[in-house]
C-alpha positions as CSV (number, residue, x, y, z in Angstrom):
1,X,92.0,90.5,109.1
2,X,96.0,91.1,109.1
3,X,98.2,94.2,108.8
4,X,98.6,95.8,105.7
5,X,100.1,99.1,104.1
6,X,97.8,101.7,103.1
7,X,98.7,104.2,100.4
8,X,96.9,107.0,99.4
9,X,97.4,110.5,97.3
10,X,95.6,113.3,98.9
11,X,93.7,116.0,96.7
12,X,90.8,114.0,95.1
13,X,91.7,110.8,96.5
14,X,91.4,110.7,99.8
15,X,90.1,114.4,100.3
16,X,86.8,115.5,97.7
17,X,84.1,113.9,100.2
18,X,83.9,114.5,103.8
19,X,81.0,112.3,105.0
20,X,83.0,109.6,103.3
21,X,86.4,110.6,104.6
22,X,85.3,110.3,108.4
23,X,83.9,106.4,107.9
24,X,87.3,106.1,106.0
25,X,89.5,107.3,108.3
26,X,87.5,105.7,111.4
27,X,88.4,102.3,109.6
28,X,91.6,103.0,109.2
29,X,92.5,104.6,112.5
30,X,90.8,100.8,114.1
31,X,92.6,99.0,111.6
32,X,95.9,100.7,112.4
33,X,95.5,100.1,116.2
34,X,94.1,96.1,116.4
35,X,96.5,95.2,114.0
36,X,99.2,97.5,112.9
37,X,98.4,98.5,109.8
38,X,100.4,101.4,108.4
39,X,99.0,104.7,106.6
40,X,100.9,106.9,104.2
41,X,100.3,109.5,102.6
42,X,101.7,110.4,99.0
43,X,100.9,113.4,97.5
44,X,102.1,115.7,95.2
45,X,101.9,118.6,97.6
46,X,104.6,119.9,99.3
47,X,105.2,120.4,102.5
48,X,103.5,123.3,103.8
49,X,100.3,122.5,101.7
50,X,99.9,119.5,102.5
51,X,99.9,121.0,106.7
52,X,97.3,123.1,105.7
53,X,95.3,120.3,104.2
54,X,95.6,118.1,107.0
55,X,94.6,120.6,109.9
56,X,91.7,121.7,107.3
57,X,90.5,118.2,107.1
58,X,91.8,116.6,110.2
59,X,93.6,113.8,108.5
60,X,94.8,110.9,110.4
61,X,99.2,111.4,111.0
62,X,100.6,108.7,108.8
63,X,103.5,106.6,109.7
64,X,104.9,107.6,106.5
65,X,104.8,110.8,104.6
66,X,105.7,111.1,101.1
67,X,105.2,114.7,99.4
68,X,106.2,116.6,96.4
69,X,105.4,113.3,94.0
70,X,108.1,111.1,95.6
71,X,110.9,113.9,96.4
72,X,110.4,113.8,99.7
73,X,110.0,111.3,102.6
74,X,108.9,111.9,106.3
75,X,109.0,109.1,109.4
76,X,108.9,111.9,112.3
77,X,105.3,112.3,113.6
78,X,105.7,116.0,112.8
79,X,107.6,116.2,109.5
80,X,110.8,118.0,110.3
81,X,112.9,115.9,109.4
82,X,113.7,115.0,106.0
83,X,114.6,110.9,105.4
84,X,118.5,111.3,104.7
85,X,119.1,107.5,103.2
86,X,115.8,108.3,100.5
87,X,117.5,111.5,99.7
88,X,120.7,109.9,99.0
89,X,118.9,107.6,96.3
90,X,117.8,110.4,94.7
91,X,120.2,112.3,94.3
92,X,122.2,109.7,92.4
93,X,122.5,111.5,88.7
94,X,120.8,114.6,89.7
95,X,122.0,117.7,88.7
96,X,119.1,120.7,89.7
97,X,120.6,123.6,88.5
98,X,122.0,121.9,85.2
99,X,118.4,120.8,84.8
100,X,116.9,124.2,85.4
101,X,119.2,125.8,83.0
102,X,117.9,123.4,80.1
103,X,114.6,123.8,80.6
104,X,114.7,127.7,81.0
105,X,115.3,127.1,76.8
106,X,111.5,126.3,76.9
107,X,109.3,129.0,76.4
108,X,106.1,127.3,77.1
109,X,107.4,126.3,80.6
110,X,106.3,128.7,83.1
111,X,108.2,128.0,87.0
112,X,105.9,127.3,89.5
113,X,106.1,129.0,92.9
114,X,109.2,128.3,95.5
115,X,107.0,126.8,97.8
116,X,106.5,123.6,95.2
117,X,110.0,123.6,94.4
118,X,112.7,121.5,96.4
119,X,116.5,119.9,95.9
120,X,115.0,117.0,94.4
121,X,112.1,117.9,92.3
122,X,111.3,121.2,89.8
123,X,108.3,122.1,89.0
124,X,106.2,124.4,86.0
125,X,102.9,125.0,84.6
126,X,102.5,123.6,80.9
127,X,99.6,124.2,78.9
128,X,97.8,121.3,77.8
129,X,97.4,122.0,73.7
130,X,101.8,122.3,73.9
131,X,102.4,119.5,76.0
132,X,103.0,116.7,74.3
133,X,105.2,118.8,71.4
134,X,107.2,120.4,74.2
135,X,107.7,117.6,76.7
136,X,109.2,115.4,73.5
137,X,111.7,118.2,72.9
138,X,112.2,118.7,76.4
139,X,113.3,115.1,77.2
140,X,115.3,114.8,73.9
141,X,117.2,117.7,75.4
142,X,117.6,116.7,78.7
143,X,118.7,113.0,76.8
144,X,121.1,115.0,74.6
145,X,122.6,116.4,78.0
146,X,122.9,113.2,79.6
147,X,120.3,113.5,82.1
148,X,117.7,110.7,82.9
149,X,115.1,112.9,84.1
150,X,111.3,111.2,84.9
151,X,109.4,114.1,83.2
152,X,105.6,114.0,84.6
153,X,102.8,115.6,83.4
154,X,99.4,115.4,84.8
155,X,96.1,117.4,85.4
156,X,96.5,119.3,82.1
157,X,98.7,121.8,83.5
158,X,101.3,120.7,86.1
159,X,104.8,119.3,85.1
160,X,107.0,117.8,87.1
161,X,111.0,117.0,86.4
162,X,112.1,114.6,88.9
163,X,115.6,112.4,89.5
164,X,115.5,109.0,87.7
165,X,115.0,107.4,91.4
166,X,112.5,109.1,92.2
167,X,108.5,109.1,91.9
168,X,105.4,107.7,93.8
169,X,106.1,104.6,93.0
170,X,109.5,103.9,94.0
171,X,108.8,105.9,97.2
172,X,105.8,102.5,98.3
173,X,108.7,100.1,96.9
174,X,111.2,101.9,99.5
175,X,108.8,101.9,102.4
176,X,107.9,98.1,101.6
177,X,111.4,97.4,102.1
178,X,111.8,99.2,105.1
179,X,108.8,97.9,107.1
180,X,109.3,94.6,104.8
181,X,105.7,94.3,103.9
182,X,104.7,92.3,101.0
183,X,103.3,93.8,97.5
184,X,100.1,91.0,98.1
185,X,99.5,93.3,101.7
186,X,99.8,96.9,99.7
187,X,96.7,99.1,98.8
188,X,98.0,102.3,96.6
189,X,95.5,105.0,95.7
190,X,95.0,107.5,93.3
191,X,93.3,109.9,90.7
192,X,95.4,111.3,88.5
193,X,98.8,110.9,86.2
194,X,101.4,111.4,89.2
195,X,99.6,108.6,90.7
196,X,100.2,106.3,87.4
197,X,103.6,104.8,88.8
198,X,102.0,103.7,92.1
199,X,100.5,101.0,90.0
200,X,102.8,100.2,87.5
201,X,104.4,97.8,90.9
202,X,102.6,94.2,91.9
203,X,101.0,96.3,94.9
204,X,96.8,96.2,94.7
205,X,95.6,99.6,93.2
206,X,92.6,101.7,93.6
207,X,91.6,103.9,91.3
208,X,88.5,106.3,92.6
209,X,85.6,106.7,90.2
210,X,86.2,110.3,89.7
211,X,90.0,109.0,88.3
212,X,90.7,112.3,85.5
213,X,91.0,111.1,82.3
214,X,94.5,110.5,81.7
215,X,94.6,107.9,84.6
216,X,91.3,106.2,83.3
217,X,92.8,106.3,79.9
218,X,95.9,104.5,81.1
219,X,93.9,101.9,83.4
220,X,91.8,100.8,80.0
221,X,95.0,100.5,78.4
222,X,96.9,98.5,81.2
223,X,93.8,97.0,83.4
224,X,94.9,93.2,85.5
225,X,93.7,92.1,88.3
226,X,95.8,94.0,90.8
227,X,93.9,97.3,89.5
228,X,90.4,98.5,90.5
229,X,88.5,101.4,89.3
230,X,85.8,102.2,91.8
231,X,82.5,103.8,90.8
232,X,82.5,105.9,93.9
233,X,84.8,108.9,94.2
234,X,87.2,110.1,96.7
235,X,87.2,107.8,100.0
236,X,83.9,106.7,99.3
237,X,85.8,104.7,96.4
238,X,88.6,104.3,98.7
239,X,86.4,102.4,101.1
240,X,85.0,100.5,98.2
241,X,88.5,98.8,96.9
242,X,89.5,98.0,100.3
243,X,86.7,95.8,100.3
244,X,87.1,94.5,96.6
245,X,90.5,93.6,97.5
246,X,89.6,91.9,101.3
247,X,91.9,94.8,103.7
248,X,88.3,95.0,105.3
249,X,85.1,93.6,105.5
């Protein structure tokens, strides 16, 4: 056994099955103290939800907490203080209220509340029988406009606009390089669409059995040996590609 960087996404990841979450989370909290593993937390929540998720399920306090799908990244053991130097990559070609303006053109696009909104990440409902028509023109606008915008749609309602820099994926990359851990020692985990960039890197991926379809879709489509879709669901599956991949026995 050695040290290794866990990654999970919250909401139907690591949260759907409580029996399985406290055998999870006492392996990880052992793990994490004999021989300094690190847990993280990426999620597409913001903020304040994700505090009410974590004192609803008693999570374990990550080293590391990423929230609102990579546009935003905590160190401090209680969150207050946003990570200046990942803020700084992000906001490298980002222009929010340029962005906002364009997409107001979109009828279809209805603005989620403030409290999933943030400098670095805007945020509407789409339905799902529009979404492929409108997020084409969308980014053709935004492309017309000179914006590189990551445009991410998952769940069959929720759309994302994010900066270039910024997404789930790049967020692990960042905190590899920080704590200079090596892809071959990185778990990511997820079960939906804003999960997909996670394992688009060389890190190990788990995907839990109850995956929705447009991340099981894209697994058959890209499947290697670094991915793993679980037949159990939530941290049940969790606990089950940890041990597929040898982070415990």
């Amino acid at each position: 056994m050695s040290p290794f960087l866990f990654v999970t996404d919250l909401d139907n990841t690591l949260v759907g099955d409580d029996a399985a979450l406290t055998r999870l989370n006492q392996e990880l909290a052992s793990h994490r103290q004999e021989y300094n593993s690190k847990i993280v937390y990426a999620t597409g929540r913001s903020l304040y939800l994700y505090r009410l998720l974590a004192e609803a399920k008693s999570l374990l306090t990550p080293d590391a907490l990423i929230t609102s799908v990579g546009t935003e990244m905590y160190f401090d053991r209680n969150h207050e203080k946003y990570d200046p130097e990942w803020a700084k990559i992000l906001s490298q070609g980002w222009n929010r209220a340029e962005i906002v303006a364009i997409a107001s053109q979109f009828e279809e696009l209805q603005s989620q509340p403030k409290s999933e909104q943030n400098p670095f990440k805007i945020s509407y409902y789409l339905a799902e029988a529009v979404a492929r028509e409108t997020i084409a023109k969308l980014k053709a606008t935004l492309g017309e406009n000179g914006f590189k915008v990551k445009i991410i749609y998952s769940a069959g309602q929720d759309l994302d606009l994010l900066p270039r820099n910024g997404d789930k994926g790049l967020a692990v990359k960042f905190l590899r390089q920080r704590w200079d851990i090596s892809a071959e020692k990185t778990i990511v985990c997820g079960d939906s669409g804003n999960d997909i960039s996670m394992f688009q890197g060389e890190e190990k991926g788990l995907i839990v059995g109850n995956a929705k379809p447009e991340l099981v879709q894209w697994y058959e489509e890209c499947k290697n040996n670094n991915l793993y879709l679980a037949q159990s669901a939530c941290a049940g599956g969790i606990l089950e590609g940890l041990k597929h991949f040898n982070f415990i026995k």
